[in-house]
N, C-alpha and C positions, 0 to 999 in steps of 0.2 A: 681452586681455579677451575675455570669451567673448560669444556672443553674445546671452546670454540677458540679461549686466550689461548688454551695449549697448542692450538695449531697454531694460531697468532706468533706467537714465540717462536716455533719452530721454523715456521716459514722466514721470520724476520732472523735468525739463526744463521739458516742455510745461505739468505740473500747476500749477511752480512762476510761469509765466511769466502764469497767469489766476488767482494770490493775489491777493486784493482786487478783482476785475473785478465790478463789479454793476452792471446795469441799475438806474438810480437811477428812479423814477417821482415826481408828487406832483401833487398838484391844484394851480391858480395859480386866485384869486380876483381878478375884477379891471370895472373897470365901462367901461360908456360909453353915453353920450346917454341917463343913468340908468336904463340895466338894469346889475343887476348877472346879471355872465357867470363861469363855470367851466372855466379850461381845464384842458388836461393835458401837462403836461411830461413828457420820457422825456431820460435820456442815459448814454452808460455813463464813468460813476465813474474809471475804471482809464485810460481815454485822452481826456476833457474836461474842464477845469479853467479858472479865472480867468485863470493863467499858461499855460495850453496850449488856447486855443480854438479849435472847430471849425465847420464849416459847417452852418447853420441850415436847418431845413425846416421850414416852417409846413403841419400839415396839417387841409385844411377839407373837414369832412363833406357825408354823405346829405344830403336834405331829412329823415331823421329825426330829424335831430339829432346831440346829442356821445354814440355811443353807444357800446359796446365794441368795435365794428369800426375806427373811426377810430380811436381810443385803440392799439388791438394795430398797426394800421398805423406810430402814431409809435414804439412799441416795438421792430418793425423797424429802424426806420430809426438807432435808438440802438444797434441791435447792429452797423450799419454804420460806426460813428464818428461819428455826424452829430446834432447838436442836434433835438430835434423840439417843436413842440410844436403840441396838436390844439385848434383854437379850437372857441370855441363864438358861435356865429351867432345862440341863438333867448334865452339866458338859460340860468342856472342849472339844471339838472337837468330842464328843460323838453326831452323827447323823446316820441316817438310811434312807433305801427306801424299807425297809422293812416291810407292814404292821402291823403282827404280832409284831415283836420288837416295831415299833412304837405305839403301844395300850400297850403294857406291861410296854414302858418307860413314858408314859404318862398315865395310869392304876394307877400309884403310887401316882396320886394328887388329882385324883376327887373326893370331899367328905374330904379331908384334908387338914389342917390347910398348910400343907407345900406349897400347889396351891400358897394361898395369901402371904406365907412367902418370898418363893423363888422369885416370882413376884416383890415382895415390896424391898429384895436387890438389885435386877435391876436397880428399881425407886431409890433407895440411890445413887445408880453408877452413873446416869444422874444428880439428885441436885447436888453433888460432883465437878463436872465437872469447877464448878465455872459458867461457861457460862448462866447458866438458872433463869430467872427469877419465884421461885419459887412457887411464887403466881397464876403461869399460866401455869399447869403441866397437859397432857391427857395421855391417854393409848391406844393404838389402838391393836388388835390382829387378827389371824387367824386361823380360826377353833380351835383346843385346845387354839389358842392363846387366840382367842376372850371369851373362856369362864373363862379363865385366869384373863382376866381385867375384866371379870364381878365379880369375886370371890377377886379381889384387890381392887375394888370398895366397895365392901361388906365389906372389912376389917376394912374400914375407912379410909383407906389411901387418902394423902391430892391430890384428883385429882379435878379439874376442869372440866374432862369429860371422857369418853371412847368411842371408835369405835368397834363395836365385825364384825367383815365380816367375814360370814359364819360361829359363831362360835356355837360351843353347846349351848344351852341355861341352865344356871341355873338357878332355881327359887328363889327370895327372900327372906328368913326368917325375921318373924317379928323386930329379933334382926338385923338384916341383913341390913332391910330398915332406923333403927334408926340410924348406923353406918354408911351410904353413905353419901358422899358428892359430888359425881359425879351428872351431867346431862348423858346421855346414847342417842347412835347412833347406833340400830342393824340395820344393812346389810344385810338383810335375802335371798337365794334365794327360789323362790317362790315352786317349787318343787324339792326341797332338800329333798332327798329320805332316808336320815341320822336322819331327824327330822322329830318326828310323830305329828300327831295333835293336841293329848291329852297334846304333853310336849310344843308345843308352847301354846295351853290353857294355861296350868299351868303355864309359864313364864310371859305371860302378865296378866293375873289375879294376881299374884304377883305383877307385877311393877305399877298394878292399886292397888292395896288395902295397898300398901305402898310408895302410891302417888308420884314416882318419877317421875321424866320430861325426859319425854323419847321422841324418834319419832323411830319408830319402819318403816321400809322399804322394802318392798317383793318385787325380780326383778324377773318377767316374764320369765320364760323360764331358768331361773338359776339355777343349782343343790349346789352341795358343790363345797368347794373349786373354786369358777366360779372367782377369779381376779387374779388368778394365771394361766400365762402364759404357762408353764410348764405344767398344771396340766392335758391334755388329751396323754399325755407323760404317765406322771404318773400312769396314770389309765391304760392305755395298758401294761406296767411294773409291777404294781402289783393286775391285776388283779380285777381293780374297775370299769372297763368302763360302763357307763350309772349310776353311782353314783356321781363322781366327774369328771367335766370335766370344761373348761375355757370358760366364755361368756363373748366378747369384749364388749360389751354394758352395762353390768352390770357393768362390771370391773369400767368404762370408769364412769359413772353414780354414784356409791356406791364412788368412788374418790374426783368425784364432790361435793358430800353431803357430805363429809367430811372434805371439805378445807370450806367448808359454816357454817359447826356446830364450827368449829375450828373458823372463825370470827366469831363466836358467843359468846365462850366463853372465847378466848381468848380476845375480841374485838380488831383485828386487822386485815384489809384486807389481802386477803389471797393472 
């Protein structure tokens, strides 16, 4: 065989082996404590199914809401093999670029029961799906998001693990620490001009003195917000520049630590 068929084959090989592979997407409609909420489902078609289920990732947004950042994030994670689905936290199509509005619509959860509530209908919306194998469920978030799944982790909710990038830090409560059953992945950037000293103190002195297994991450040069593409956009628009801006390295890095903690606790190559 010459070598030209040998490529021939292989090519026709590879083509034939992503017949039928598609990124399935769809909005999921669903309510709780009478809002009705919108999430977004992703998963790829060719390798999850009822009979072949995969590990689940609930992914919880900005404080701007359910917008196309989170949404393309759970699309990621569908070309990874992995269930995703992107909750929505404030109601249906209810988003902003407005910071003030978005601190007021996200003002309404920190320090309340509703943070982990609202968070944990999401996670119902993803087991539901049928697709997931629920023995092997994470949370990943951003900024609000991220302190989101730190506060659904606190809940007790049955996760395997969480990702916070860039998110607020909460601190642990002793009841807090007894109730987790998460391993934990913060994304921190390293001068995040959002987060003061004194409150990352207080967040890792928590996640030490209620011994959870963490691996805590500070990236060089990173503010807030730094994996979001968008987000020196953002800050020229509402007025945050030099607090939240986008670092491709970080991005690119805090990604990577991520599909790595993910075979960890999923135990499946990522």
């Amino acid at each position: 065989m010459t070598m030209q068929k040998i490529l021939l084959s292989l090519w026709l090989l590879a083509a034939a082996s992503g017949v039928g592979a598609k990124i399935v997407t769809r909005p999921v409609a669903y309510d709780h404590a009478g809002v009705t909420l919108e999430g977004y489902l992703a998963y790829d078609d060719a390798q999850v199914s009822a009979a072949a289920k995969a590990p689940g990732v609930l992914v919880l947004p900005e404080w701007w809401g359910l917008t196309d950042y989170p949404k393309s994030r759970a699309e990621q994670l569908a070309k990874l093999g992995y269930v995703a689905f992107a909750a929505d936290m404030y109601g249906a199509k209810v988003v902003t670029d407005d910071p003030k509005q978005a601190g007021e619509l996200a003002g309404r959860f920190y320090g309340q029961p509703l943070m982990a509530e609202r968070a944990r209908a999401g996670l119902d919306q993803l087991v539901k799906t049928g697709l997931v194998d629920a023995a092997r469920v994470a949370a990943i978030g951003y900024c609000f998001g991220g302190a989101t799944a730190q506060a659904l982790a606190y809940s007790g909710a049955p996760l395997a693990g969480i990702v916070s990038f860039h998110g607020s830090l909460i601190p642990a409560s002793a009841a807090a620490a007894a109730a987790n059953r998460a391993k934990f992945l913060v994304c921190h950037g390293a001068v995040d001009p959002f987060i003061k000293a004194e409150e990352l103190a207080a967040f890792t002195k928590a996640l030490n003195d209620g011994k959870f297994d963490y691996q805590f991450v500070s990236y060089a040069g990173a503010i807030h917000a730094f994996t979001n593409p968008q987000a020196d956009a953002i800050a020229q628009a509402a007025g945050l520049v030099g607090g939240v801006g986008y670092h491709a390295a970080a991005d690119r890095r805090s990604w990577g630590h991520m599909q790595d903690f993910f075979g960890e606790i999923f135990a499946v190559k990522k």
